[in-house]
C-alpha positions as CSV (number, residue, x, y, z in Angstrom):
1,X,-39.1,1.5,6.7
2,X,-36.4,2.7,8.9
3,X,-35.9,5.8,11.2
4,X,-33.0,7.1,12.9
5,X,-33.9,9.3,15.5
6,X,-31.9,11.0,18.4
7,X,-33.4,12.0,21.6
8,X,-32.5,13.4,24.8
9,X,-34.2,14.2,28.0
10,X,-34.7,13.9,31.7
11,X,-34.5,10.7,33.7
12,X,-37.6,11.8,35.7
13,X,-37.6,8.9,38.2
14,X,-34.5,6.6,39.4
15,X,-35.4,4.0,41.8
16,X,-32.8,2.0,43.5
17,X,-34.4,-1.1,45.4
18,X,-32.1,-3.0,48.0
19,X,-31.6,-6.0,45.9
20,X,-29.5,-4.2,43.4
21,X,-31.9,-3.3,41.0
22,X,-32.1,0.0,39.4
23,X,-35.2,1.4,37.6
24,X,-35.5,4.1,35.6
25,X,-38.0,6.4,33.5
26,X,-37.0,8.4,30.6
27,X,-38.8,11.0,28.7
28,X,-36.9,13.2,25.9
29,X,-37.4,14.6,22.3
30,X,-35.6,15.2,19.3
31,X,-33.7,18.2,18.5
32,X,-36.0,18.9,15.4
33,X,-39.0,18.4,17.7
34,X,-40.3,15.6,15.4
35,X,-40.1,12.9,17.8
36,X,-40.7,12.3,21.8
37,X,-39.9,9.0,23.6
38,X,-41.0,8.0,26.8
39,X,-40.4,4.6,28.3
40,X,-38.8,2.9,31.3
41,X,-35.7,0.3,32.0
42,X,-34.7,-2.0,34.7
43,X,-31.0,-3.8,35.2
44,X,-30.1,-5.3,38.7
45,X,-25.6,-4.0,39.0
46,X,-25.3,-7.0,41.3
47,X,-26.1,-9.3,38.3
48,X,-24.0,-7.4,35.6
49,X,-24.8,-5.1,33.2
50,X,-28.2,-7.1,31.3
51,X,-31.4,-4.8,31.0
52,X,-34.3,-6.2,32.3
53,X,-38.0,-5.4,31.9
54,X,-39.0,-1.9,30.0
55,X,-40.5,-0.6,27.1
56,X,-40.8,2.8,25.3
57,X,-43.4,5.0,23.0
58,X,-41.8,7.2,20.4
59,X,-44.9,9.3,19.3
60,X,-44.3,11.4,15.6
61,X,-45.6,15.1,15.3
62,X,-48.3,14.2,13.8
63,X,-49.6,11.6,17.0
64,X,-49.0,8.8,15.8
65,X,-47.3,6.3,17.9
66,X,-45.1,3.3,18.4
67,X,-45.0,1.0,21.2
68,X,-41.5,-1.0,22.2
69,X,-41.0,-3.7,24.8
70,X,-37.4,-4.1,25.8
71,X,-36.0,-7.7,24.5
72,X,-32.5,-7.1,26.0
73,X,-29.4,-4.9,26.2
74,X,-26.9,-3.9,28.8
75,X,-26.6,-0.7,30.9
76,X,-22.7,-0.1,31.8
77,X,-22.1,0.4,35.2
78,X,-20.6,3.6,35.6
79,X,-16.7,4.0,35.9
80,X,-16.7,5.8,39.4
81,X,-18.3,5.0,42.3
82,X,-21.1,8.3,42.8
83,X,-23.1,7.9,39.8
84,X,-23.8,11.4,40.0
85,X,-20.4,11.4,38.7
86,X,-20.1,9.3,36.2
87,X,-22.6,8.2,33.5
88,X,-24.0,4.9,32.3
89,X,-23.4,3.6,28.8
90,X,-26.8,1.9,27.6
91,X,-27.0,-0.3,24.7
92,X,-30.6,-1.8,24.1
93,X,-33.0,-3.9,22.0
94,X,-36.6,-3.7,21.6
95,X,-39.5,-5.5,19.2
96,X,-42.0,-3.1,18.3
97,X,-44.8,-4.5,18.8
98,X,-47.7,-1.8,18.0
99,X,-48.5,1.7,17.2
100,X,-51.5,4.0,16.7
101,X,-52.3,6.7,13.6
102,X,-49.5,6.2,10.5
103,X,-48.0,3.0,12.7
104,X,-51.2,1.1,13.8
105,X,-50.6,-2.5,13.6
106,X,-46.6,-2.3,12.9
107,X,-44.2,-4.4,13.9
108,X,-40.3,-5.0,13.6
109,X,-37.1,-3.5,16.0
110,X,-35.3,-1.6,17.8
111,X,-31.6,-0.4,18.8
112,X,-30.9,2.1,21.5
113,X,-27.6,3.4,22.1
114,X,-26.5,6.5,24.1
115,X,-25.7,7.6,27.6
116,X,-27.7,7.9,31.4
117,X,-27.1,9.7,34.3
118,X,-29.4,10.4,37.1
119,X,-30.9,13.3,35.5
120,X,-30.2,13.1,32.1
121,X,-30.1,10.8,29.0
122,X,-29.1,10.8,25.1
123,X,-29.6,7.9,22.8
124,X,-29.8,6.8,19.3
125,X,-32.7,5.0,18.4
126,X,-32.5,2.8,15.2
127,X,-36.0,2.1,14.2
128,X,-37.0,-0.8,11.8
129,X,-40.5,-1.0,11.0
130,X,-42.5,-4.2,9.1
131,X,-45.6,-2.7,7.6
């Protein structure tokens, strides 16, 4: 089976630690209102542009979920200096690797690739699912 879905949302918590790392949470729907993602990312801009830990949860209309750990990507940095400027190109991979209701026990991947500021996000989500 395989989804497309586009979401966009708030980036409701941006931390920035002193070694570089930046860590972000996400939460968003789809225009249609079918879908909502939550889920979190990690990249360090001293190290270049590799994601590091994160996961998300796209959860259907109907409650049923499915669970994503992040298994790499990278997270432009942005072209200006202020990031409140500029945005951050994202292009990530994930394994699903669980669900709940119509998804329990699925398996398979994901693509992510969209745009992040520090208050917003929009992605494409490619969703490939192993029944």
């Amino acid at each position: 089976m395989e989804l497309t879905i586009d979401v966009a949302g708030d980036v409701v918590e941006w931390q920035k630690l002193l070694n570089g790392t930046q860590i972000v949470t996400i939460e968003g729907a789809s225009a249609d209102g079918q879908w909502t993602l939550s889920g979190g990312l990690s990249w360090n801009i001293r190290g270049g542009s590799k994601a590091g830990d994160g996961d998300i949860t796209l959860t259907r209309a109907d409650g049923s979920e499915l669970f994503g750990t992040l298994a790499g990507g990278d997270v432009a940095e942005p072209g200006q200096r202020d990031p409140e400027e500029a945005g951050y190109t994202m292009r990530l991979a994930y394994e699903i690797d669980g669900g709940s209701g119509g998804f329990e026990s699925a398996s398979g991947a994901a693509r992510a690739e969209g745009s992040l500021s520090l208050e917003a996000f929009h992605g494409r989500w490619r969703v490939e699912i192993n029944r």
